[in-house]
PyMOL commands that place a pseudoatom at each C-alpha (Angstrom):
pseudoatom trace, name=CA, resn=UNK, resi=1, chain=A, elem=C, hetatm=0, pos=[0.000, 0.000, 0.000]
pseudoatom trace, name=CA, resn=UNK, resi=2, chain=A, elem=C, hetatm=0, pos=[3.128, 2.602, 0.790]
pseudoatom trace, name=CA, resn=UNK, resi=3, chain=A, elem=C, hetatm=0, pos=[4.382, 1.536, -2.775]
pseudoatom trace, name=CA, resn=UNK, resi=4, chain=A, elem=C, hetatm=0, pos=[0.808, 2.604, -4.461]
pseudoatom trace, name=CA, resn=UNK, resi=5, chain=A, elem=C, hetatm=0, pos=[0.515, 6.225, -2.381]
pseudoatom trace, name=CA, resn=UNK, resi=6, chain=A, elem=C, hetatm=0, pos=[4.382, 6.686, -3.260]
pseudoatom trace, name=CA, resn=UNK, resi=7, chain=A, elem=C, hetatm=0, pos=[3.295, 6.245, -7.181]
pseudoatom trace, name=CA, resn=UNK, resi=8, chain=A, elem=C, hetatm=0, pos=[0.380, 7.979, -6.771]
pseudoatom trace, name=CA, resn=UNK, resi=9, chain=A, elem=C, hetatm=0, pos=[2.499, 11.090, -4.785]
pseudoatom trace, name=CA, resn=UNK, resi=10, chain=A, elem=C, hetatm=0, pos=[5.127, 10.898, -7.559]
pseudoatom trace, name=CA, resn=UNK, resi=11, chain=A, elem=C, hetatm=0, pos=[2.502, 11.499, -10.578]
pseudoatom trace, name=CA, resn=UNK, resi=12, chain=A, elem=C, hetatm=0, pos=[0.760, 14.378, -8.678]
pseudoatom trace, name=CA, resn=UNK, resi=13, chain=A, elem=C, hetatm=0, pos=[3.885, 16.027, -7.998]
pseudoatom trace, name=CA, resn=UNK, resi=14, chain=A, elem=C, hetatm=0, pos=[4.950, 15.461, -11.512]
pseudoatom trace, name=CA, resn=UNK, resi=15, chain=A, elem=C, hetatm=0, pos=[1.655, 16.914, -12.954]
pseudoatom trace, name=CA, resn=UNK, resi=16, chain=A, elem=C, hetatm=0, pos=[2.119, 19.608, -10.551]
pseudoatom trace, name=CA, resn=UNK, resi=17, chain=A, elem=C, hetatm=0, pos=[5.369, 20.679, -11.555]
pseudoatom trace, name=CA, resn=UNK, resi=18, chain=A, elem=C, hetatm=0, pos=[4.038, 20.426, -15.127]
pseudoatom trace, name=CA, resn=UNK, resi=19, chain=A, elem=C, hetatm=0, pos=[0.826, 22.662, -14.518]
pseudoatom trace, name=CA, resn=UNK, resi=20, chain=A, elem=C, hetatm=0, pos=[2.415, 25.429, -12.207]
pseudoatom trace, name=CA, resn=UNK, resi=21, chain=A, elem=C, hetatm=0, pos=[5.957, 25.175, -13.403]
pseudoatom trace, name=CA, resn=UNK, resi=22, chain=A, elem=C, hetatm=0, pos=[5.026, 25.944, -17.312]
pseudoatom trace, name=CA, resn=UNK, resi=23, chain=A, elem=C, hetatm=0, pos=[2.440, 28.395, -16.027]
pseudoatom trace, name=CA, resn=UNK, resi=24, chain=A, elem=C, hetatm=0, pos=[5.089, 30.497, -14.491]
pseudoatom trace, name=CA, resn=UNK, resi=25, chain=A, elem=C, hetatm=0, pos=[7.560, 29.726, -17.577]
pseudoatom trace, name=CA, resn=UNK, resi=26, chain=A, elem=C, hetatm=0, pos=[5.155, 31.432, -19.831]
pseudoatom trace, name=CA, resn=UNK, resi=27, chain=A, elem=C, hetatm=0, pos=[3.843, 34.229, -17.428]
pseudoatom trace, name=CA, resn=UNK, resi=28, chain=A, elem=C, hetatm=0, pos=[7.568, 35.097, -15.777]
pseudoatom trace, name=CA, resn=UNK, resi=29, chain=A, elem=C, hetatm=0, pos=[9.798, 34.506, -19.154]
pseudoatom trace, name=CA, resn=UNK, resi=30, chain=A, elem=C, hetatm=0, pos=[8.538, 34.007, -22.387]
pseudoatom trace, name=CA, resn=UNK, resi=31, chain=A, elem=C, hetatm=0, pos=[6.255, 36.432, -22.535]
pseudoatom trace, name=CA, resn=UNK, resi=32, chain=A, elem=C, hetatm=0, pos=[8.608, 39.685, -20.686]
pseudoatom trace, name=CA, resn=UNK, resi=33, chain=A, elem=C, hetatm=0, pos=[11.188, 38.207, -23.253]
pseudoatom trace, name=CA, resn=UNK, resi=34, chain=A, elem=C, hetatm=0, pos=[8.492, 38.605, -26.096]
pseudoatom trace, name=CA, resn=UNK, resi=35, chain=A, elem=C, hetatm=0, pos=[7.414, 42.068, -25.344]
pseudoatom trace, name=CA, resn=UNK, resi=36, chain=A, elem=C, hetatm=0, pos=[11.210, 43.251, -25.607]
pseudoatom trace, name=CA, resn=UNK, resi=37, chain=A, elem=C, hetatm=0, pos=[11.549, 41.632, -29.215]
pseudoatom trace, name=CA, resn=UNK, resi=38, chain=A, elem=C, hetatm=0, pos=[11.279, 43.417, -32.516]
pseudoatom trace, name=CA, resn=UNK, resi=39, chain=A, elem=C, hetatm=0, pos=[8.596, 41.225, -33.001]
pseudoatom trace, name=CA, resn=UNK, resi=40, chain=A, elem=C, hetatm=0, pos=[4.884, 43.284, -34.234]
pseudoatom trace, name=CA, resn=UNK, resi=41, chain=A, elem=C, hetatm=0, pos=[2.411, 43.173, -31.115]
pseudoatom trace, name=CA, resn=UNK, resi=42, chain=A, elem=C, hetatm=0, pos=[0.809, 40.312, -34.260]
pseudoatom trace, name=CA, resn=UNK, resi=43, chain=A, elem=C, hetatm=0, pos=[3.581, 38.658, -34.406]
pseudoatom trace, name=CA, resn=UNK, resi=44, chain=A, elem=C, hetatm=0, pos=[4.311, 38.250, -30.870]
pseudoatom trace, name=CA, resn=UNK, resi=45, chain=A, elem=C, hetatm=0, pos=[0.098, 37.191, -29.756]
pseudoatom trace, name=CA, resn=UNK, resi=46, chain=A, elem=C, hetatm=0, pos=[0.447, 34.483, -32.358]
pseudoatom trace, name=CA, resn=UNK, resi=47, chain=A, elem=C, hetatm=0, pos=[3.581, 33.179, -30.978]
pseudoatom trace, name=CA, resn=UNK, resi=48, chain=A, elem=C, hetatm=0, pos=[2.090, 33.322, -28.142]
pseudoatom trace, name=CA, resn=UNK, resi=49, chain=A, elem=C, hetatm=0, pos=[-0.936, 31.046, -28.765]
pseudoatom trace, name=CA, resn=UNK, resi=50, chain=A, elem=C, hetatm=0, pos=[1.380, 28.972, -31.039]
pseudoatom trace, name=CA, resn=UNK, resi=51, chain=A, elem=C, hetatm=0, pos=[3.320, 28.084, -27.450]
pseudoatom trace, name=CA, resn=UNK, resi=52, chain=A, elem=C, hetatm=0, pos=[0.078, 28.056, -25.520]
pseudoatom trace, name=CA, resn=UNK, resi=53, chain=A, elem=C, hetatm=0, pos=[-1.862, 25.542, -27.826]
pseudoatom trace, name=CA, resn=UNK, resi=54, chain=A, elem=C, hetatm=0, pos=[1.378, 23.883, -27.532]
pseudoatom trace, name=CA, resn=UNK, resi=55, chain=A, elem=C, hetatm=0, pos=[1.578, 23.637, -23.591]
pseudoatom trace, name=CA, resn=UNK, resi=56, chain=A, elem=C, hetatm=0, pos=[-2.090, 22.879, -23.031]
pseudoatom trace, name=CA, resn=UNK, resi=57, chain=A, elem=C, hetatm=0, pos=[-1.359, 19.311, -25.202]
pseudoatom trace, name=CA, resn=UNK, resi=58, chain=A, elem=C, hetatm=0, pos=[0.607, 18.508, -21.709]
pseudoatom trace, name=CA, resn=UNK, resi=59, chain=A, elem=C, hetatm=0, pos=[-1.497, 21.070, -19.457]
pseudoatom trace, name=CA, resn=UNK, resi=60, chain=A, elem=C, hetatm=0, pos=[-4.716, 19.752, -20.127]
pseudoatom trace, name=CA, resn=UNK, resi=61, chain=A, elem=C, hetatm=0, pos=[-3.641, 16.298, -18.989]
pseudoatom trace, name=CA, resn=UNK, resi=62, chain=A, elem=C, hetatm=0, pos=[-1.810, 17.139, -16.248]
pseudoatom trace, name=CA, resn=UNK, resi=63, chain=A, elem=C, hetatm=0, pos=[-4.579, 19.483, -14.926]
pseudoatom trace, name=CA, resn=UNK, resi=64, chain=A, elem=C, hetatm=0, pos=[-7.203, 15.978, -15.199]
pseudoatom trace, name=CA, resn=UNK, resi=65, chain=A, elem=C, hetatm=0, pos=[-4.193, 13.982, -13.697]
pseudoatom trace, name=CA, resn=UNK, resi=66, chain=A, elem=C, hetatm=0, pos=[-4.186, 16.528, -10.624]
pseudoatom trace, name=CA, resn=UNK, resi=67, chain=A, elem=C, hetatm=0, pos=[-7.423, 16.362, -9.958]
pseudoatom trace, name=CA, resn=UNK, resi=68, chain=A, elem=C, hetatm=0, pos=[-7.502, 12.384, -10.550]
pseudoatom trace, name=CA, resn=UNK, resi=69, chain=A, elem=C, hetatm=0, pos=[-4.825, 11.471, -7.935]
pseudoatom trace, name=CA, resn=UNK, resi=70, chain=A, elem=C, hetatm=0, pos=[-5.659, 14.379, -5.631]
pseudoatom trace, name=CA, resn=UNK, resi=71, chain=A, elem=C, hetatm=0, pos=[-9.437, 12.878, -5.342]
pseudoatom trace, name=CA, resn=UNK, resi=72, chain=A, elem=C, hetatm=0, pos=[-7.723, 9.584, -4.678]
pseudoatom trace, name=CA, resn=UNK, resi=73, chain=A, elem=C, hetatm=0, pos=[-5.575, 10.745, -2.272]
pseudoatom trace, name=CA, resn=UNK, resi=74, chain=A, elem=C, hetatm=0, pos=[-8.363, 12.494, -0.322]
pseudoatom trace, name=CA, resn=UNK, resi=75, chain=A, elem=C, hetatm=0, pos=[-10.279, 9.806, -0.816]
pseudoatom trace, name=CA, resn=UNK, resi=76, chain=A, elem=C, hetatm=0, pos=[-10.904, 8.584, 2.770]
pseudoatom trace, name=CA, resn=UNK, resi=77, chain=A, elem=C, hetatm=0, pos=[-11.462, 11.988, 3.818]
pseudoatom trace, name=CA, resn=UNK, resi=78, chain=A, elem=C, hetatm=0, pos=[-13.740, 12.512, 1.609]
pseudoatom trace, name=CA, resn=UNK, resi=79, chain=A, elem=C, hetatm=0, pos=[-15.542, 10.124, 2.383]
pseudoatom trace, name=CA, resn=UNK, resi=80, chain=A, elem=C, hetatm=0, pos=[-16.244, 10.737, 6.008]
pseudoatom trace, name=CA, resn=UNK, resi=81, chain=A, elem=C, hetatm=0, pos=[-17.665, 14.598, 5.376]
pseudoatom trace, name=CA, resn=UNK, resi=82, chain=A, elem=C, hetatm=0, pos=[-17.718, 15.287, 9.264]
pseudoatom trace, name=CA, resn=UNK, resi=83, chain=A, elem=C, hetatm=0, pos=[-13.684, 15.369, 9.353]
pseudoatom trace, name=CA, resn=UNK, resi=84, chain=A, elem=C, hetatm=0, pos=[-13.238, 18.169, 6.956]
pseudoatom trace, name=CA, resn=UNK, resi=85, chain=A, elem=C, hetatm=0, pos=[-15.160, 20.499, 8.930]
pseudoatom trace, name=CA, resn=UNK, resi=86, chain=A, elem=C, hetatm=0, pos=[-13.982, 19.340, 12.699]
pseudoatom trace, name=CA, resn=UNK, resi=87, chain=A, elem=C, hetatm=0, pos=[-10.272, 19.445, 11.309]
pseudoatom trace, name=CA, resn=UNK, resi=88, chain=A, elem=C, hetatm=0, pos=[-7.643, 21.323, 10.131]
pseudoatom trace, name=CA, resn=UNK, resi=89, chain=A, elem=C, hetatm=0, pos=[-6.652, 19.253, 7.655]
pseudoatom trace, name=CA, resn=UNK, resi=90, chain=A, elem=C, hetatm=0, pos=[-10.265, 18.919, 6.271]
pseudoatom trace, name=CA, resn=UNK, resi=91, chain=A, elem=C, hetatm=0, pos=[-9.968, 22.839, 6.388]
pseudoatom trace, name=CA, resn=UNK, resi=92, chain=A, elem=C, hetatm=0, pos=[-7.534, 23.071, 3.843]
pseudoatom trace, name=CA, resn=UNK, resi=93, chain=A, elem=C, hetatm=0, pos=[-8.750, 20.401, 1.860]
pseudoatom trace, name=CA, resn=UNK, resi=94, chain=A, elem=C, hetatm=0, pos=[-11.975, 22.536, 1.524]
pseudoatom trace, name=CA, resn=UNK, resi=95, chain=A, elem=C, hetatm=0, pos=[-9.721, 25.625, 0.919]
pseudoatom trace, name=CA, resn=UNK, resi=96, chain=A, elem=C, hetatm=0, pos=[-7.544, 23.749, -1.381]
pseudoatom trace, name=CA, resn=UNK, resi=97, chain=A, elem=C, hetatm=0, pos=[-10.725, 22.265, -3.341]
pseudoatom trace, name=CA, resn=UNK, resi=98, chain=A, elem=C, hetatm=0, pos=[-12.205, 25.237, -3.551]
pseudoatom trace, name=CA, resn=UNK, resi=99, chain=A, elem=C, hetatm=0, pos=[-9.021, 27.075, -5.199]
pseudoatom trace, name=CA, resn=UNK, resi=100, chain=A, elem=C, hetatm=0, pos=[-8.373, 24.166, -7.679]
pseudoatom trace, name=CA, resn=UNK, resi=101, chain=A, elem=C, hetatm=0, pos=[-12.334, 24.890, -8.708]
pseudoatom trace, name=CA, resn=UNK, resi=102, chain=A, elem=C, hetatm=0, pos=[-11.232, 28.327, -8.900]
pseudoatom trace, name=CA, resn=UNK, resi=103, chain=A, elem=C, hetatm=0, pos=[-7.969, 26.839, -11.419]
pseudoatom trace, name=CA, resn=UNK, resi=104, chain=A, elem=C, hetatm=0, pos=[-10.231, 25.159, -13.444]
pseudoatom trace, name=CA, resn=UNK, resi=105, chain=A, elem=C, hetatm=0, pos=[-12.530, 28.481, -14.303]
pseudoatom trace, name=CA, resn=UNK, resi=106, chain=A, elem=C, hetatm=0, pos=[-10.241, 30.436, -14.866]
pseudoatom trace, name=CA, resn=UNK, resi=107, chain=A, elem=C, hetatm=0, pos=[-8.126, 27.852, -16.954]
pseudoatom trace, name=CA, resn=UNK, resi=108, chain=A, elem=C, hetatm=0, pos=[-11.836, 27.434, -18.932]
pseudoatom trace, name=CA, resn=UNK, resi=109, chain=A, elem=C, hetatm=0, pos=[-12.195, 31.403, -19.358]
pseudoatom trace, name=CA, resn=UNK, resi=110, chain=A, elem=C, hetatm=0, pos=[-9.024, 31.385, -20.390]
pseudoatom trace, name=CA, resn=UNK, resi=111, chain=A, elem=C, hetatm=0, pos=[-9.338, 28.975, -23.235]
pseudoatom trace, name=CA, resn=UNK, resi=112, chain=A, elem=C, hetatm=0, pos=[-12.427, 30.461, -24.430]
pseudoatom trace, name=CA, resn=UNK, resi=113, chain=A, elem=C, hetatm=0, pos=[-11.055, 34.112, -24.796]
pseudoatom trace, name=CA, resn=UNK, resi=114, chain=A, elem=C, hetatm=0, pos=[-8.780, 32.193, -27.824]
pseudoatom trace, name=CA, resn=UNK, resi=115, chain=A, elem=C, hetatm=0, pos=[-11.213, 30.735, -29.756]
pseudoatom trace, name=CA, resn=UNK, resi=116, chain=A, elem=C, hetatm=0, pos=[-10.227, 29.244, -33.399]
pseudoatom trace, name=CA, resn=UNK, resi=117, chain=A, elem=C, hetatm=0, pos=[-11.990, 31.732, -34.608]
pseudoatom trace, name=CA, resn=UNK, resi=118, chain=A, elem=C, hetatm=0, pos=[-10.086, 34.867, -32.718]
pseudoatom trace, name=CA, resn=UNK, resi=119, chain=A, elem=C, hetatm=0, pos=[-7.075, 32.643, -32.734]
pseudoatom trace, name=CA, resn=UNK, resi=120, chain=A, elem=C, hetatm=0, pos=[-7.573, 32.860, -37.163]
pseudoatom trace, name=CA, resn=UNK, resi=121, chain=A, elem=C, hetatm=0, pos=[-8.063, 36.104, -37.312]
pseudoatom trace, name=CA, resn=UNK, resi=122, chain=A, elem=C, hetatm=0, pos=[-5.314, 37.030, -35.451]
pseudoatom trace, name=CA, resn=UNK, resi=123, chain=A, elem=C, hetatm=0, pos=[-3.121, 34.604, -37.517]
pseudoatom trace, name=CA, resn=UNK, resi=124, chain=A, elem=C, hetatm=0, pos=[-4.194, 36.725, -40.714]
pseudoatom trace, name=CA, resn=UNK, resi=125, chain=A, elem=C, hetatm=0, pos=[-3.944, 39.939, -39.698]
pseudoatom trace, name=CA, resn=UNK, resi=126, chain=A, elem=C, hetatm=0, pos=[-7.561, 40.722, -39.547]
pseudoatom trace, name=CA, resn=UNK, resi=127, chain=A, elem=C, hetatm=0, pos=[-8.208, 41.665, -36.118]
pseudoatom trace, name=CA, resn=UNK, resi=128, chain=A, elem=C, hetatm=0, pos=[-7.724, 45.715, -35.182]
pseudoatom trace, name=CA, resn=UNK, resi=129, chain=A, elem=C, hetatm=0, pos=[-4.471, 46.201, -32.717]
pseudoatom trace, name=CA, resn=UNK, resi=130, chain=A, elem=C, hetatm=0, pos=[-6.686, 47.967, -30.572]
pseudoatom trace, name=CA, resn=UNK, resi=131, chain=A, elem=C, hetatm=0, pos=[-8.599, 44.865, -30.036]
pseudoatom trace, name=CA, resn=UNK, resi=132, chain=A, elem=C, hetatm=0, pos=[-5.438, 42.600, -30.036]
pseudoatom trace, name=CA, resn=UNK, resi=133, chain=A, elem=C, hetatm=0, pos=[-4.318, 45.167, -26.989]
pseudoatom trace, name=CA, resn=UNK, resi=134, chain=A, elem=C, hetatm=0, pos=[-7.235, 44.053, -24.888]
pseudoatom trace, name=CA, resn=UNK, resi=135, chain=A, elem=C, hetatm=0, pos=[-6.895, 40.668, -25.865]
pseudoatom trace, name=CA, resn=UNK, resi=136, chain=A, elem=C, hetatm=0, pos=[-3.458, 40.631, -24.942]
pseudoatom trace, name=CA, resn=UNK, resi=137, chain=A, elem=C, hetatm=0, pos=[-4.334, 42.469, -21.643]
pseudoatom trace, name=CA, resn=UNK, resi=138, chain=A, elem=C, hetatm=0, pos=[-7.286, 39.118, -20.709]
pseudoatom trace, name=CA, resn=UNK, resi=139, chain=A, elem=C, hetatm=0, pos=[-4.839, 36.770, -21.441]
pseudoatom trace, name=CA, resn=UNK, resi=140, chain=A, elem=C, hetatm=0, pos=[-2.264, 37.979, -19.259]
pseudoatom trace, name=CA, resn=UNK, resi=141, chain=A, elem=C, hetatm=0, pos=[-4.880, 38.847, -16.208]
pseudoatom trace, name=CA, resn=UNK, resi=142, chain=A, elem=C, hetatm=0, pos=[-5.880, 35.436, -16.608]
pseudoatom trace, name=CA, resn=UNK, resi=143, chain=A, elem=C, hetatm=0, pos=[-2.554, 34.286, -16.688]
pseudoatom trace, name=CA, resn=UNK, resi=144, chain=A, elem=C, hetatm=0, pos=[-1.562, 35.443, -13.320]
pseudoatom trace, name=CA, resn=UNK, resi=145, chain=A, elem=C, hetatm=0, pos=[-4.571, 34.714, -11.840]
pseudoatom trace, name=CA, resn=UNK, resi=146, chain=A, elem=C, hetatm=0, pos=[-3.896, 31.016, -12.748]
pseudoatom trace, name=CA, resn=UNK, resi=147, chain=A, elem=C, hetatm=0, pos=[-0.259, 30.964, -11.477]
pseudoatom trace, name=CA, resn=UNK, resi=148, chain=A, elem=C, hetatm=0, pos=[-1.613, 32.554, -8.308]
pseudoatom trace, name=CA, resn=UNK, resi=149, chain=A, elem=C, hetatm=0, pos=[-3.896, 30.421, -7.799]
pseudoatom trace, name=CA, resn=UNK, resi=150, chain=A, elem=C, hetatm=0, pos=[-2.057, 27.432, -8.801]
pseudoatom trace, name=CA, resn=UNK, resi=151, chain=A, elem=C, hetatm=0, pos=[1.101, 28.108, -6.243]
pseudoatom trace, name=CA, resn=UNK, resi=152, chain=A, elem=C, hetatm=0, pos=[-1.423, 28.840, -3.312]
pseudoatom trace, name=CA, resn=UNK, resi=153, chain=A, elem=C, hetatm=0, pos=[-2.836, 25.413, -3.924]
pseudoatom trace, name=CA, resn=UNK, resi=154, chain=A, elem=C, hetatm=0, pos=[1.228, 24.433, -3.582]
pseudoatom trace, name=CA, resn=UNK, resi=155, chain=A, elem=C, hetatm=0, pos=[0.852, 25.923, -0.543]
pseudoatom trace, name=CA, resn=UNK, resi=156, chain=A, elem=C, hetatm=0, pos=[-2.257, 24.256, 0.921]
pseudoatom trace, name=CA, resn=UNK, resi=157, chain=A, elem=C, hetatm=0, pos=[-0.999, 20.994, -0.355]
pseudoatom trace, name=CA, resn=UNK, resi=158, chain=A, elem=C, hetatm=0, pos=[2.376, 21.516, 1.821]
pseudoatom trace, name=CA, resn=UNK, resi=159, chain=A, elem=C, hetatm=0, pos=[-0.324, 21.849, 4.536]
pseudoatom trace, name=CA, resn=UNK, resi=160, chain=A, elem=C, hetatm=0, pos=[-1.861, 18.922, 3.752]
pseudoatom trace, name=CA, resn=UNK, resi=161, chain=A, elem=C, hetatm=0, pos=[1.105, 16.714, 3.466]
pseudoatom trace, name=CA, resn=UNK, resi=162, chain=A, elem=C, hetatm=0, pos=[2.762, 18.553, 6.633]
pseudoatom trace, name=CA, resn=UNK, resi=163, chain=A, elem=C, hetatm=0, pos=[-0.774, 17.233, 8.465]
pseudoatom trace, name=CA, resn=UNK, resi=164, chain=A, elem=C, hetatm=0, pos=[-0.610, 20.818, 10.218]
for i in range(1, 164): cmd.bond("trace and resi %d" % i, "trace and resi %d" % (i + 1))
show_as sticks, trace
zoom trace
């Protein structure tokens, strides 16, 4: 049984890492790198969603993954509802529930902005820059909310596996 929760810790971190860690690679250095280029505000959108459209292939999965092995984890907890209101353990279960619900919106949102449709026109050159500015402006709201988000559920899972 150690040998199964070890697995099953091992693929949650990994999908973890994966989730927040390319997150923050696209939020803290791609795109400040991008917006110093020589690269039209266009050019650098559609790179942009080119490397997003490209993460969510692993993000996606990892994100169903997390959620997978965290609701197996939690399982027995879960299962007994009066210990995650008479403990603080069940506390931040709740909290942490509640902000991967909160992931998973904004993640949603997110994807929705960047429809095939906004993603084409874009990708021709038929959408106004003023409206590419606000796009641009969304996506990046959006995108910090996520990694926000996604390190204080870091943070309640530390709790969690601290059993504070």
């Amino acid at each position: 049984m150690a040998i199964e929760q070890a697995i099953i810790t091992w693929i949650h971190l990994t999908s973890a890492a994966i989730w927040v860690g390319g997150g923050l690679f696209l939020g803290v250095v791609l795109a400040p790198i991008l917006k110093k280029t020589s690269m039209s505000l266009e050019e650098r959108i559609s790179l942009m969603i080119l490397v997003g459209r490209r993460f969510n292939r692993i993000a996606l999965p990892s994100l169903i993954i997390l959620i997978i092995t965290g609701l197996y984890s939690s399982q027995s907890l879960l299962s007994t509802p009066n210990l995650l209101f008479e403990t603080s353990y069940g506390s931040y279960l709740i909290i942490k529930i509640i902000l991967v619900i909160a992931v998973i919106i904004t993640f949603v949102v997110h994807i929705r902005i960047i429809r095939k449709d906004v993603e084409k026109q874009i990708m021709s050159n038929e959408m106004p820059e003023q409206q590419i500015q606000k796009l641009r402006k969304k996506i990046i709201i959006l995108g910090e909310i996520m990694s926000v988000i996604s390190v204080a559920i870091l943070f309640f899972a530390a709790l969690l596996d601290a059993g504070v």
